[in-house]
mmCIF file of the N, C-alpha and C atoms, coordinates in Angstrom:
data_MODEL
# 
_entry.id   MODEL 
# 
loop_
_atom_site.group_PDB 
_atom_site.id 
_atom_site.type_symbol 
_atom_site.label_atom_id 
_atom_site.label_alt_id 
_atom_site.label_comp_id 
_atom_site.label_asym_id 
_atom_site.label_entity_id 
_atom_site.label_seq_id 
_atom_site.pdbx_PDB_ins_code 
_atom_site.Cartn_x 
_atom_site.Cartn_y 
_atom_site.Cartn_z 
_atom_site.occupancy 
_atom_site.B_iso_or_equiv 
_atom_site.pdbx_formal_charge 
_atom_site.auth_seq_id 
_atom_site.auth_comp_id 
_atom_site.auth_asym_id 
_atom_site.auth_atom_id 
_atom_site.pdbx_PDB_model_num 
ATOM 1   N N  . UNK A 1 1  ? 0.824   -1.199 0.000   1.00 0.00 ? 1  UNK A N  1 
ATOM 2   C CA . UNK A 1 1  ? 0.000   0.000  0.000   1.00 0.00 ? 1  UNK A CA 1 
ATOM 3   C C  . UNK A 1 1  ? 0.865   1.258  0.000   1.00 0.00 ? 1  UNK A C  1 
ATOM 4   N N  . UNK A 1 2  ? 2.434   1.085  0.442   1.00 0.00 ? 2  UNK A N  1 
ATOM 5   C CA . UNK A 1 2  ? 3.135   2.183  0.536   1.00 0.00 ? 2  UNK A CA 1 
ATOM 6   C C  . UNK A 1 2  ? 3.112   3.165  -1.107  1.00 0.00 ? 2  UNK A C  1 
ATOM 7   N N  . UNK A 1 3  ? 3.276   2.222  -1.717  1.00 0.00 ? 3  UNK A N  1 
ATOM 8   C CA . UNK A 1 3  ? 3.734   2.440  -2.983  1.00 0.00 ? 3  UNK A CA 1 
ATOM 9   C C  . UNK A 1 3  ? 2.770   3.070  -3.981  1.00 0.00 ? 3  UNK A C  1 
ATOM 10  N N  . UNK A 1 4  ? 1.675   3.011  -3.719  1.00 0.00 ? 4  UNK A N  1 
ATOM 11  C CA . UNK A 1 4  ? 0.082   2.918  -4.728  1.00 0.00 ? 4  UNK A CA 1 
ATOM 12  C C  . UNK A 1 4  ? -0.154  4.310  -4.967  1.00 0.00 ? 4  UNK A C  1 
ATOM 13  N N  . UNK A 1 5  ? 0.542   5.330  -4.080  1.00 0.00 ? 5  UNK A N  1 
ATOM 14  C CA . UNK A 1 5  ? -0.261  6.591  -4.553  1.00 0.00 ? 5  UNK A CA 1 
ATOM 15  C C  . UNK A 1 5  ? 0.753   7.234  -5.530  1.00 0.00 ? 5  UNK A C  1 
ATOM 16  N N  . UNK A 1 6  ? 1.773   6.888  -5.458  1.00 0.00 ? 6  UNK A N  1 
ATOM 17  C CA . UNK A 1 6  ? 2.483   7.280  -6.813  1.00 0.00 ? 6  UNK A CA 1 
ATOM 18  C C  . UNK A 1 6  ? 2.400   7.351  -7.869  1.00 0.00 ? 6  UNK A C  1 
ATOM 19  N N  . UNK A 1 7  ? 1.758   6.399  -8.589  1.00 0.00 ? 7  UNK A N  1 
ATOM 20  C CA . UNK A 1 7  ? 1.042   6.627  -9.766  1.00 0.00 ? 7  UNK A CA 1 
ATOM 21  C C  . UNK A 1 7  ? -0.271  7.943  -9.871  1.00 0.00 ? 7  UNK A C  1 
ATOM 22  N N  . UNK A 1 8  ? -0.332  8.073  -8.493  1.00 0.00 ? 8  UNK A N  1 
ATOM 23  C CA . UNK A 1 8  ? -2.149  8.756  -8.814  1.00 0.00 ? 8  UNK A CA 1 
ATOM 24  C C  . UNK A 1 8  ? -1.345  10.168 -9.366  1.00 0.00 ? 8  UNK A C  1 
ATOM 25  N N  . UNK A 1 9  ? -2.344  11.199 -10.144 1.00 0.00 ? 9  UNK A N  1 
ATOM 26  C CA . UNK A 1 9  ? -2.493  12.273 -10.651 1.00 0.00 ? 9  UNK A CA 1 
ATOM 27  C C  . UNK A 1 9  ? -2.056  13.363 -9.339  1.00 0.00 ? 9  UNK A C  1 
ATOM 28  N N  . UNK A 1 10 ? -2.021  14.520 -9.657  1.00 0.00 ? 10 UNK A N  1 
ATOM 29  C CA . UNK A 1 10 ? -2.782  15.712 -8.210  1.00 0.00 ? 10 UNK A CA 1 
ATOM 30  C C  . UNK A 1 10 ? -3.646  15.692 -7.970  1.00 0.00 ? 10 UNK A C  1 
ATOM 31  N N  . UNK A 1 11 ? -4.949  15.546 -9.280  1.00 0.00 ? 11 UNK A N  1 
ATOM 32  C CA . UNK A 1 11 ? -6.207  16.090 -8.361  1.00 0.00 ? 11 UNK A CA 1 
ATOM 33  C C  . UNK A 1 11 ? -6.853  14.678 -7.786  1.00 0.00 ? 11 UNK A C  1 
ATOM 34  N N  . UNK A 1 12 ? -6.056  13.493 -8.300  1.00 0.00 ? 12 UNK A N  1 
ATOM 35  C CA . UNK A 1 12 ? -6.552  12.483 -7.321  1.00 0.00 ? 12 UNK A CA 1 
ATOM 36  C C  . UNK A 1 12 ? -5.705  11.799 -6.336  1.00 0.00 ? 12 UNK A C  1 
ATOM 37  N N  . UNK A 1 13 ? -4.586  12.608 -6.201  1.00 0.00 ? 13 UNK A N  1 
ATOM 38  C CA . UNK A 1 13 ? -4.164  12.503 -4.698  1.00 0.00 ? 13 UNK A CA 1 
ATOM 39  C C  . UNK A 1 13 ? -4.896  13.488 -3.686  1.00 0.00 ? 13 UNK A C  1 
ATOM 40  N N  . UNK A 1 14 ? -4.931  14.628 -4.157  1.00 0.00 ? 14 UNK A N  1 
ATOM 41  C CA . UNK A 1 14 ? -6.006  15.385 -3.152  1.00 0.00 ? 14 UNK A CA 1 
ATOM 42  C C  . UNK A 1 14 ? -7.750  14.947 -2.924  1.00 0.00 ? 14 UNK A C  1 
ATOM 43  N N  . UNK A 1 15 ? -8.002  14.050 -3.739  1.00 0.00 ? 15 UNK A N  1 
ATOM 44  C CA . UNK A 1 15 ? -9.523  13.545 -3.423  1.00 0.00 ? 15 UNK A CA 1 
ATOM 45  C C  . UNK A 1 15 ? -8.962  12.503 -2.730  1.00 0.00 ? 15 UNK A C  1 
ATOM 46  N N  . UNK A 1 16 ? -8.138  11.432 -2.933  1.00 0.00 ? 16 UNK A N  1 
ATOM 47  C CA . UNK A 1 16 ? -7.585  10.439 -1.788  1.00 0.00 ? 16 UNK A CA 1 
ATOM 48  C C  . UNK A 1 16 ? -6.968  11.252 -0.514  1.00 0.00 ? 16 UNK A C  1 
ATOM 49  N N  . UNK A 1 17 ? -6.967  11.996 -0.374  1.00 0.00 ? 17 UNK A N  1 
ATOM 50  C CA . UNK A 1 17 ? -6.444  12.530 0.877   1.00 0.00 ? 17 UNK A CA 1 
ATOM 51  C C  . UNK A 1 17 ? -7.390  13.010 1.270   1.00 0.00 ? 17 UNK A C  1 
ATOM 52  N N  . UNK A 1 18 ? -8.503  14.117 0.731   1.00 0.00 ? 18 UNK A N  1 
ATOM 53  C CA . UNK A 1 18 ? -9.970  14.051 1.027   1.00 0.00 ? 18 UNK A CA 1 
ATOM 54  C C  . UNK A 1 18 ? -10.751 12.250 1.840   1.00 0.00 ? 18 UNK A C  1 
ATOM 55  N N  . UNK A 1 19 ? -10.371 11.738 1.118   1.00 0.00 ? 19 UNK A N  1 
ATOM 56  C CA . UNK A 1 19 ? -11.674 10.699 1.232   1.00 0.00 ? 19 UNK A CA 1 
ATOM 57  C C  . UNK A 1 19 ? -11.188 9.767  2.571   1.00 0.00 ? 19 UNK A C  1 
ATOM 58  N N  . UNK A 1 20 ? -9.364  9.673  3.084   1.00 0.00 ? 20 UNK A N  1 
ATOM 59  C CA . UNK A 1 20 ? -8.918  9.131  3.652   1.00 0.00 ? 20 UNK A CA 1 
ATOM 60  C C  . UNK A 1 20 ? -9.241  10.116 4.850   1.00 0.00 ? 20 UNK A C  1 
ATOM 61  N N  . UNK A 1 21 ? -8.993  11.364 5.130   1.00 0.00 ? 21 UNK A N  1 
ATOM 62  C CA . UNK A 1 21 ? -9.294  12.339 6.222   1.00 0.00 ? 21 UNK A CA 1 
ATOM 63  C C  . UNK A 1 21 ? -10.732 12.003 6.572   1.00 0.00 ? 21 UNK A C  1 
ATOM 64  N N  . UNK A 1 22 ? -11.662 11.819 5.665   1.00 0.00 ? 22 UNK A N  1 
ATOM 65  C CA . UNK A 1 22 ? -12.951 11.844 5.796   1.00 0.00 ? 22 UNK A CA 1 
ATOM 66  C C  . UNK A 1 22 ? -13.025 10.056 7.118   1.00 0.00 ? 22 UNK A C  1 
ATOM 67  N N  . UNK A 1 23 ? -12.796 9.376  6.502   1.00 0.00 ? 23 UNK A N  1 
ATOM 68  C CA . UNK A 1 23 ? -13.036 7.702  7.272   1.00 0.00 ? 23 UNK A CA 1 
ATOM 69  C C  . UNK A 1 23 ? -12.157 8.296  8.668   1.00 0.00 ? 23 UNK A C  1 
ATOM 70  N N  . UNK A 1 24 ? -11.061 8.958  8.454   1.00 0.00 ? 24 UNK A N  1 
ATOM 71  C CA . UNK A 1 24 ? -10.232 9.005  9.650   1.00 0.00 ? 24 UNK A CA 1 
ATOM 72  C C  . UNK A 1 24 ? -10.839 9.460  10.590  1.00 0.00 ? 24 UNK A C  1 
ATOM 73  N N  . UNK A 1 25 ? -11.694 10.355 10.265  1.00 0.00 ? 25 UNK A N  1 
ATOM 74  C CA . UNK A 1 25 ? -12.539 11.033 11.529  1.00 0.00 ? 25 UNK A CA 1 
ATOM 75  C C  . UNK A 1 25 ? -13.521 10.015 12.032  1.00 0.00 ? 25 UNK A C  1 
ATOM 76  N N  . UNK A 1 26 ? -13.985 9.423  10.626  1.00 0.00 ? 26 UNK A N  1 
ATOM 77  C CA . UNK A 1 26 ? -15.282 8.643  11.779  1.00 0.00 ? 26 UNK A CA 1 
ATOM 78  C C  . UNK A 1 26 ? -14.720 7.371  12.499  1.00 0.00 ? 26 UNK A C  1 
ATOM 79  N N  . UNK A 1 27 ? -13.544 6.900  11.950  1.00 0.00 ? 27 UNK A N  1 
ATOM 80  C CA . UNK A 1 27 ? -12.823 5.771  12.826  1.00 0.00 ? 27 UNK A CA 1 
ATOM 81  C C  . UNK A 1 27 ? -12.526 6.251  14.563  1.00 0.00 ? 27 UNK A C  1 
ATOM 82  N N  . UNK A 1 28 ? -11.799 8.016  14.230  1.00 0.00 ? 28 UNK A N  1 
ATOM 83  C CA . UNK A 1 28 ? -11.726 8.600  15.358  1.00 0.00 ? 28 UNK A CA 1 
ATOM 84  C C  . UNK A 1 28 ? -13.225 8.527  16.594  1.00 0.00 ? 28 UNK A C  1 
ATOM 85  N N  . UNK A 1 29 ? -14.346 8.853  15.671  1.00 0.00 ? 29 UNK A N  1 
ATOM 86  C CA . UNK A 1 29 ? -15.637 8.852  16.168  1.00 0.00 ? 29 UNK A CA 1 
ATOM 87  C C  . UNK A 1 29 ? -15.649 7.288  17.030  1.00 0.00 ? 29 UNK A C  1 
ATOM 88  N N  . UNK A 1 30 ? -15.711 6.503  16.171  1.00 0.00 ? 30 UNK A N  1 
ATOM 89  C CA . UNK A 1 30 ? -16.186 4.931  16.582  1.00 0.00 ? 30 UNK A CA 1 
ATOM 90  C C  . UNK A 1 30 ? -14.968 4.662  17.592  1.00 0.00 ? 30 UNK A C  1 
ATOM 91  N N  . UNK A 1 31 ? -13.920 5.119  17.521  1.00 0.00 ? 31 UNK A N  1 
ATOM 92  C CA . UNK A 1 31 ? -12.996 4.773  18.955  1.00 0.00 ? 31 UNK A CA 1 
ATOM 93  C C  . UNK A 1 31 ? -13.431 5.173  20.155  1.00 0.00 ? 31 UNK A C  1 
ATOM 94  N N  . UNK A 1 32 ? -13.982 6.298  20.077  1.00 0.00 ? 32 UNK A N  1 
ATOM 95  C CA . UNK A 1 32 ? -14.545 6.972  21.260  1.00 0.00 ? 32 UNK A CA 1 
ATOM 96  C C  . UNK A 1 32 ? -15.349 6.172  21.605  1.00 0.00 ? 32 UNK A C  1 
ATOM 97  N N  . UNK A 1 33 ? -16.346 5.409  21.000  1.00 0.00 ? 33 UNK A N  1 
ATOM 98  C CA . UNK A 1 33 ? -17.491 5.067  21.097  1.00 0.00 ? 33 UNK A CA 1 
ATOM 99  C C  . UNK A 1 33 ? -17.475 3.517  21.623  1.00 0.00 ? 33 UNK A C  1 
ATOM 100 N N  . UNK A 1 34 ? -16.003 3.360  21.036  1.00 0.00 ? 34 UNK A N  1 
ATOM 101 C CA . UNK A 1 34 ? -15.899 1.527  21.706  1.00 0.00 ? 34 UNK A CA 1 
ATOM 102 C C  . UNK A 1 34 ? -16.093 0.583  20.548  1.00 0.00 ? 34 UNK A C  1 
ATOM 103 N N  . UNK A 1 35 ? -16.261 0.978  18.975  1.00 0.00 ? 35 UNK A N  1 
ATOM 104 C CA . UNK A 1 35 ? -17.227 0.183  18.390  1.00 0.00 ? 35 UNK A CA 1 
ATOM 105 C C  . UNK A 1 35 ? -15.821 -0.363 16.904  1.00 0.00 ? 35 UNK A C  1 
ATOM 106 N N  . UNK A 1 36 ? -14.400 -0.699 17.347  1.00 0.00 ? 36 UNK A N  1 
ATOM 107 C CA . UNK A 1 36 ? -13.693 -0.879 16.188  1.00 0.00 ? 36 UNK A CA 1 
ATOM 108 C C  . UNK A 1 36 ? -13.143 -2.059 16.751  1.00 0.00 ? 36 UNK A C  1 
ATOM 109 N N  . UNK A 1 37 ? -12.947 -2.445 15.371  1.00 0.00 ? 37 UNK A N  1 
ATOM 110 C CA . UNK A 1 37 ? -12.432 -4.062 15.327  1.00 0.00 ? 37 UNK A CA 1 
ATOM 111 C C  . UNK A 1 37 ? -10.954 -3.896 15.663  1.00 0.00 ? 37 UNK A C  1 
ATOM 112 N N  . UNK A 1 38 ? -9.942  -3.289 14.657  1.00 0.00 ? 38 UNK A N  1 
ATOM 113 C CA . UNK A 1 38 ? -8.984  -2.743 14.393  1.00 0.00 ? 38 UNK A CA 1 
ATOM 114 C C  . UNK A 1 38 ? -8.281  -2.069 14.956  1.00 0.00 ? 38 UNK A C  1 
ATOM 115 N N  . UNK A 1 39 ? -7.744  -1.898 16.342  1.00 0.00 ? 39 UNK A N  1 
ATOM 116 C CA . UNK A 1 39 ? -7.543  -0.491 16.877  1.00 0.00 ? 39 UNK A CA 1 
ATOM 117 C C  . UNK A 1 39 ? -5.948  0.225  16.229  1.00 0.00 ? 39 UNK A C  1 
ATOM 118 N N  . UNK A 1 40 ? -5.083  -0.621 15.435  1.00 0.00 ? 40 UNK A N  1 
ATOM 119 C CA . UNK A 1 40 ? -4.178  -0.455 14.451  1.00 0.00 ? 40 UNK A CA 1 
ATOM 120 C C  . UNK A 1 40 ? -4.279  0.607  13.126  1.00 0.00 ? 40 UNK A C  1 
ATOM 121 N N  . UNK A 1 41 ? -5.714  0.540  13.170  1.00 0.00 ? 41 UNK A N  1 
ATOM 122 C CA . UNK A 1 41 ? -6.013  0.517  11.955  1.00 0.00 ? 41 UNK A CA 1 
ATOM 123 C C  . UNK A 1 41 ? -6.318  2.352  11.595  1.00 0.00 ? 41 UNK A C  1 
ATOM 124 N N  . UNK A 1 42 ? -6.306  3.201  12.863  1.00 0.00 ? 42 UNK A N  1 
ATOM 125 C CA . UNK A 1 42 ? -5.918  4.297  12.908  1.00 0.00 ? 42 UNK A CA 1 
ATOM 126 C C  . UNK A 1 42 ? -4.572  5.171  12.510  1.00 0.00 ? 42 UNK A C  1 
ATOM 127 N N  . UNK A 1 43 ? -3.537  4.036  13.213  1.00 0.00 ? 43 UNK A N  1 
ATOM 128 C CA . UNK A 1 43 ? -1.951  4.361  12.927  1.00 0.00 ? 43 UNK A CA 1 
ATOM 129 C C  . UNK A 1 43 ? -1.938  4.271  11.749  1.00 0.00 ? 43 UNK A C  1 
ATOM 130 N N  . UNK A 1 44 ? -2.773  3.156  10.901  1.00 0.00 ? 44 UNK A N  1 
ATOM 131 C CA . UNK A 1 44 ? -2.045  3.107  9.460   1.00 0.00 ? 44 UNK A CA 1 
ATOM 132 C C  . UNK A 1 44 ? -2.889  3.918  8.758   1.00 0.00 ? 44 UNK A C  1 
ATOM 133 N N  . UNK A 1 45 ? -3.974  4.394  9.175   1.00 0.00 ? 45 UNK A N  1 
ATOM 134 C CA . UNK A 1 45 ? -4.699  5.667  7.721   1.00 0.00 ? 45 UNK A CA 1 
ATOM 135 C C  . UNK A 1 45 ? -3.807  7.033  8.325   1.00 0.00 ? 45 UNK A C  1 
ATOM 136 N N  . UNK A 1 46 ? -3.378  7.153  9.412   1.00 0.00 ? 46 UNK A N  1 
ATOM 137 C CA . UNK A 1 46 ? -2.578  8.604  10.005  1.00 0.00 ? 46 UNK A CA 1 
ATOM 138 C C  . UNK A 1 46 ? -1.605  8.646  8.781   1.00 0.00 ? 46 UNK A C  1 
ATOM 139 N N  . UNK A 1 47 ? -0.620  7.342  8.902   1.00 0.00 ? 47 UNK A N  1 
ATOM 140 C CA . UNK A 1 47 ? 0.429   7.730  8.098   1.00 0.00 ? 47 UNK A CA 1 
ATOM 141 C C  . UNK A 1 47 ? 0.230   7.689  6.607   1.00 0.00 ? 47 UNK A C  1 
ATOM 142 N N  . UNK A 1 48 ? -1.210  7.121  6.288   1.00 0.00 ? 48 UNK A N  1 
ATOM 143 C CA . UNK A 1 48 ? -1.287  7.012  4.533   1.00 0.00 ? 48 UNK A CA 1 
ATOM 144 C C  . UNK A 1 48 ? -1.680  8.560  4.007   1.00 0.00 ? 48 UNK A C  1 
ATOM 145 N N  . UNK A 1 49 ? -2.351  9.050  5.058   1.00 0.00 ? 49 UNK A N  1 
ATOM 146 C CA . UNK A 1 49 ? -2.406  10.416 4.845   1.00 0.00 ? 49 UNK A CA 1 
ATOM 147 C C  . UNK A 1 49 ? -0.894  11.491 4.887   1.00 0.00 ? 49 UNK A C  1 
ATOM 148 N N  . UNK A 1 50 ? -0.300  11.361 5.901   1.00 0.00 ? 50 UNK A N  1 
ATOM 149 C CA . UNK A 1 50 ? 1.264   11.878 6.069   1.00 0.00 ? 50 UNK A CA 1 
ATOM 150 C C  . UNK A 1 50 ? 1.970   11.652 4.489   1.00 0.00 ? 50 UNK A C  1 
ATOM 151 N N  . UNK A 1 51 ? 1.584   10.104 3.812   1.00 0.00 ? 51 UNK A N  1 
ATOM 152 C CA . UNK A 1 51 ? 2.161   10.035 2.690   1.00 0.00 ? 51 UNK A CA 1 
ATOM 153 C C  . UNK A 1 51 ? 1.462   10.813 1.656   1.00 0.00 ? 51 UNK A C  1 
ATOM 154 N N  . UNK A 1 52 ? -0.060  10.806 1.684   1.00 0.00 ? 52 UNK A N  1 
ATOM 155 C CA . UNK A 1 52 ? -0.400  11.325 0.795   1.00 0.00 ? 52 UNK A CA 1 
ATOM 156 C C  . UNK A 1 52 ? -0.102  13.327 0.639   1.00 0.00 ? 52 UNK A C  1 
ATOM 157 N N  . UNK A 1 53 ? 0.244   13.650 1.710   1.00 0.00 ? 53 UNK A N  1 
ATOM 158 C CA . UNK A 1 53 ? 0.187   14.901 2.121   1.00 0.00 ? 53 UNK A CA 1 
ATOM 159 C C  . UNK A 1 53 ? 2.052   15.498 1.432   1.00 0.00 ? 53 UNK A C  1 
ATOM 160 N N  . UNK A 1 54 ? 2.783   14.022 1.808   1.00 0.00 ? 54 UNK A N  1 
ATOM 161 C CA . UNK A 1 54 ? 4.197   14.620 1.292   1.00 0.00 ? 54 UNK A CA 1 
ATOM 162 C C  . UNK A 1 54 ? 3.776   14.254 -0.132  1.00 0.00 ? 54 UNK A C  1 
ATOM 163 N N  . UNK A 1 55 ? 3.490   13.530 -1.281  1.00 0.00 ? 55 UNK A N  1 
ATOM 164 C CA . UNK A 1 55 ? 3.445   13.487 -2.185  1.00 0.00 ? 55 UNK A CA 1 
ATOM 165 C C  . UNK A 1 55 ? 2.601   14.920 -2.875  1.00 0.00 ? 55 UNK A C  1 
ATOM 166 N N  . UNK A 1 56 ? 1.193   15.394 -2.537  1.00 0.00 ? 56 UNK A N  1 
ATOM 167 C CA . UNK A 1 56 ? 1.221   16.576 -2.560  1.00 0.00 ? 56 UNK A CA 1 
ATOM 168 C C  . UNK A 1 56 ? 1.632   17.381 -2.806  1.00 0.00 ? 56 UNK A C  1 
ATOM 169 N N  . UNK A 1 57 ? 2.848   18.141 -1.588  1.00 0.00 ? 57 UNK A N  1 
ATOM 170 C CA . UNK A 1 57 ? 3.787   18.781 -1.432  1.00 0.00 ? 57 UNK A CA 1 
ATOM 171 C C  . UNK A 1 57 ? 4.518   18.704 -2.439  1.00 0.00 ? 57 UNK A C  1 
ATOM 172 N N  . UNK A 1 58 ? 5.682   17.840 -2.398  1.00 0.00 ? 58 UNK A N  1 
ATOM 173 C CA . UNK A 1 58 ? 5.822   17.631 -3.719  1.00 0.00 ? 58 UNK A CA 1 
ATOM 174 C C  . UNK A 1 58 ? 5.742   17.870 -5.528  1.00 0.00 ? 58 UNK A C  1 
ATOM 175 N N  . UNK A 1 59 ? 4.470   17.599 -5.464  1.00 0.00 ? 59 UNK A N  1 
ATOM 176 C CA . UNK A 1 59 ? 3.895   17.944 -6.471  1.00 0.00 ? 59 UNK A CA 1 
ATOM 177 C C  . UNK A 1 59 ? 3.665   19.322 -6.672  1.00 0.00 ? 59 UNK A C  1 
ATOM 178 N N  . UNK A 1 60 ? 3.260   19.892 -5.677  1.00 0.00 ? 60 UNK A N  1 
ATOM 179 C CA . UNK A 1 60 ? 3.078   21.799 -5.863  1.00 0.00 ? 60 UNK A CA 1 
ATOM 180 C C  . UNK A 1 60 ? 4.420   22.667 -5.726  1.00 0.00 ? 60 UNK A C  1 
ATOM 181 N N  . UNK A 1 61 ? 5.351   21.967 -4.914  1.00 0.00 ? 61 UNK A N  1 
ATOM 182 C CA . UNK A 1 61 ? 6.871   22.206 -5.203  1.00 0.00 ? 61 UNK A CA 1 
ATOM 183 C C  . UNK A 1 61 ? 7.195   22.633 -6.490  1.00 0.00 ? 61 UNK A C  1 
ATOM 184 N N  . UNK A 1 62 ? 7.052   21.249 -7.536  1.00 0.00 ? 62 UNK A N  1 
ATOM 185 C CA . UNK A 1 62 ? 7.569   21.020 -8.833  1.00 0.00 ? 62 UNK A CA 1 
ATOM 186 C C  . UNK A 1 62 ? 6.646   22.392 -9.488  1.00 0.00 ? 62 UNK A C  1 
ATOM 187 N N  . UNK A 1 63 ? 5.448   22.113 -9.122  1.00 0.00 ? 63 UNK A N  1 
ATOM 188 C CA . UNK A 1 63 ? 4.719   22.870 -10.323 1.00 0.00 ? 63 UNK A CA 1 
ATOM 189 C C  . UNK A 1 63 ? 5.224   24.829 -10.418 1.00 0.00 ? 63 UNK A C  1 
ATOM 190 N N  . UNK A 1 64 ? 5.546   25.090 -9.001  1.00 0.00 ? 64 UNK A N  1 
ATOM 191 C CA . UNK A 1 64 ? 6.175   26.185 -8.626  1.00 0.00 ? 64 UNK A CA 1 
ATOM 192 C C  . UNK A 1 64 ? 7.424   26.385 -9.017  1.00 0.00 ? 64 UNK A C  1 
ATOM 193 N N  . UNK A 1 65 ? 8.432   25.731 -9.009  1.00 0.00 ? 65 UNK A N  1 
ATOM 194 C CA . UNK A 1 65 ? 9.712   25.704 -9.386  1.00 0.00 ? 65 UNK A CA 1 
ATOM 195 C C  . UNK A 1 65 ? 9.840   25.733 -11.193 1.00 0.00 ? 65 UNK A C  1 
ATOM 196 N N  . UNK A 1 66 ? 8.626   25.162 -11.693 1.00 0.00 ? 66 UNK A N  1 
ATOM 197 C CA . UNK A 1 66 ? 8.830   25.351 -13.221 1.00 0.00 ? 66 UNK A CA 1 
ATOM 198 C C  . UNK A 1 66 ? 8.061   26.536 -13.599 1.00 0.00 ? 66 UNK A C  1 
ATOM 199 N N  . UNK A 1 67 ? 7.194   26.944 -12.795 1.00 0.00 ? 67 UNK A N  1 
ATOM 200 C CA . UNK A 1 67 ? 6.862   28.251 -13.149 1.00 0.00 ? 67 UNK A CA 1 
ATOM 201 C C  . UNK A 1 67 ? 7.711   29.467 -12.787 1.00 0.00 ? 67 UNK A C  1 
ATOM 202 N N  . UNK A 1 68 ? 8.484   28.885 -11.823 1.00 0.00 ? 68 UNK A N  1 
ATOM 203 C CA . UNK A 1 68 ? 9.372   29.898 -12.111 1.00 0.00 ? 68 UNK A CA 1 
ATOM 204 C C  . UNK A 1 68 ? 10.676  30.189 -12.731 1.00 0.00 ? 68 UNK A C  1 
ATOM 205 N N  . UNK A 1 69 ? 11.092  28.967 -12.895 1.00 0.00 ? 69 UNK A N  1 
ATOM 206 C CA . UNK A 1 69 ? 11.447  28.824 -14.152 1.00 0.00 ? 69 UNK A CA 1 
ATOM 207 C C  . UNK A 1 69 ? 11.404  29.363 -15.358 1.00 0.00 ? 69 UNK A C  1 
ATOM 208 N N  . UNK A 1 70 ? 9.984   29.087 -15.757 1.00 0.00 ? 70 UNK A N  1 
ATOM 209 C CA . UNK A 1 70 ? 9.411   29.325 -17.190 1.00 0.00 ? 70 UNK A CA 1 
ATOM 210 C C  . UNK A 1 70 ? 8.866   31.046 -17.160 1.00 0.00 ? 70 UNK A C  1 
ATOM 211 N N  . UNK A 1 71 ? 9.094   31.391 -15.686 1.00 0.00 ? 71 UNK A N  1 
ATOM 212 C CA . UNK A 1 71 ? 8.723   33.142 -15.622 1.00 0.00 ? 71 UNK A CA 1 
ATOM 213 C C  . UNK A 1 71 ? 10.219  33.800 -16.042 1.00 0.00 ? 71 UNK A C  1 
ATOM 214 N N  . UNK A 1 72 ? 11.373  33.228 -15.479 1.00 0.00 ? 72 UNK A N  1 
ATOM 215 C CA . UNK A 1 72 ? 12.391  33.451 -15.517 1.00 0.00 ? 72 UNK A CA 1 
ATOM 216 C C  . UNK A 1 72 ? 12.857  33.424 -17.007 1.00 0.00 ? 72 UNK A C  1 
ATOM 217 N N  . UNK A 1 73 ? 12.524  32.792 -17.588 1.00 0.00 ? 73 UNK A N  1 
ATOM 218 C CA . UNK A 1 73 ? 13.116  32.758 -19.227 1.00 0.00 ? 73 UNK A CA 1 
ATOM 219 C C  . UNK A 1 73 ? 12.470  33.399 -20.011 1.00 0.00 ? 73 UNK A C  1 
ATOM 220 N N  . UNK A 1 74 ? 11.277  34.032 -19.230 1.00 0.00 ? 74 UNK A N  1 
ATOM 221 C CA . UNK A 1 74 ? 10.554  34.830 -20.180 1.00 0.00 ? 74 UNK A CA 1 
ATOM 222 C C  . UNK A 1 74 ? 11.276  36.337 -20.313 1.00 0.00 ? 74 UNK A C  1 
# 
């Protein structure tokens, strides 16, 4: 699973990081509540998000650095 979001696009790493934040909360919810199978299973959407968040980064890095770049040669 480490590996899988690398292929994705930007705007569907930011809807996977959307949709993963989204479960994270209600997992957060159902812990409170007593009601998870998994109690692991928090640590590992924290950090798939951390990954999805540096890949991101990343990505808006690049897109910045060639624009300025490409401002620069103008």
């Amino acid at each position: 699973m480490k590996n899988s979001f690398k292929s994705l696009s930007f705007p569907e790493l930011k809807a996977k990081r959307d949709e993963l934040t989204k479960k994270y909360m209600e997992l957060r919810f159902h812990m409170v509540i007593g009601h998870v199978d998994n109690p692991l299973q928090k640590r590992v959407m924290r950090r798939q998000i951390a990954r999805l968040n540096t890949l991101i980064t990343a990505h808006e890095k690049a897109a910045a650095k060639q624009a300025f770049v490409a401002g620069k040669k103008a």
